[in-house]
Structures are given as C-alpha cells and as structure tokens.
C-alpha positions in Angstrom: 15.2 -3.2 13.1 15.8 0.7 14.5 16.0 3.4 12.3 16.6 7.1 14.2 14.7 10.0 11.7 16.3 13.5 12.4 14.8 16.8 11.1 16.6 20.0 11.2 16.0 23.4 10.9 12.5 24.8 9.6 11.9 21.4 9.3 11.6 20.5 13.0 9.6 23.6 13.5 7.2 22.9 10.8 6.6 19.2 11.3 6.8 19.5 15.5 9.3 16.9 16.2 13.1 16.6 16.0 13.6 12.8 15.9 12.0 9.3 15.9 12.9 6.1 15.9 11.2 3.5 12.9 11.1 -0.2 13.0 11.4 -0.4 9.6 11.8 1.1 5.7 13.1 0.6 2.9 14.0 3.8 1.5 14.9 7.5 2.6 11.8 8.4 1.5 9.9 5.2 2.9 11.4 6.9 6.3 10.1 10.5 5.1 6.8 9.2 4.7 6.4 7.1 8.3 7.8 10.0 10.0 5.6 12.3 8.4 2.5 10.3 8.1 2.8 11.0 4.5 3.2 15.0 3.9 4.3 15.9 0.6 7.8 16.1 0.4 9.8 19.9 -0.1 11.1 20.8 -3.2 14.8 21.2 -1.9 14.6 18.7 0.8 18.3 17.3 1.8 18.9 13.8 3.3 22.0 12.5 5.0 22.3 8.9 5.9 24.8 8.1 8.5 26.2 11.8 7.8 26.9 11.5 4.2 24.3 13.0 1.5 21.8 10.8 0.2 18.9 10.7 -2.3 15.5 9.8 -1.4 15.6 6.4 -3.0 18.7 5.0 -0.9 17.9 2.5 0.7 18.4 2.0 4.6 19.3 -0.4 6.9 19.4 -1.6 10.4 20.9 1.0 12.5 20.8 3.9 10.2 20.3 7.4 11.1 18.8 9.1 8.1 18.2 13.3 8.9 16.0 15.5 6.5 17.0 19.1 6.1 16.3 21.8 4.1 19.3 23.9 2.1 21.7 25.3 4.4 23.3 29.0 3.4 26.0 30.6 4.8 27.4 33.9 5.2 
C-alpha cells in the first residue's frame, strides 16, 4: 500500500516537509497523524484527496494522494 501526504502553504513551513509517502491508513486524519507524528490538527485545516475536497474521516486507499492545506484567499 503507498499513500503520497502533501502539505501546502504555511503548512509545509511550519511542519518542515512538503510530502511523504505512508504504507498505510485508514483515514485522512489517520494520514494527518503519521505524517505529523501526531500534532494537533488546525482549526481550518483543508484536505483534498485525489484533488477533490475531503473531510478528515474519509477514508483512503491504495494509491491515494491526500494534501492538507490551510484556507486559501484570494484577491
């Protein structure tokens, strides 16, 4: 099983990393927390799997690419 974890933003600044790959998890939030090594999660956090929005409790599979990002603004 491969999972690729993307972080974006002040996210990848603050947690040092841009991407990893996971052998396994069952949830966005399973991923989250094996990426992270368990830091608490932010309030507005976004998650995409496979490039459509997600919740934290949607599930993942083989070959998913979940990203965590925090709330985009425009201008």
């Amino acid at each position: 099983m491969s999972i690729q974890v993307k972080f974006f933003a002040s996210l990848r600044e603050k947690l040092g990393q841009a991407d990893m790959e996971l052998t396994t998890a069952s949830t966005a939030l399973d991923a989250w927390n094996q990426a992270t090594q368990n830091k608490p999660v932010p309030d507005n956090l976004l998650v995409a799997i496979n490039l459509d929005y997600a919740k934290l409790n949607t599930p993942v599979q083989d070959g998913d690419e979940v990203a965590f990002f925090p709330p985009v603004t425009g201008g």
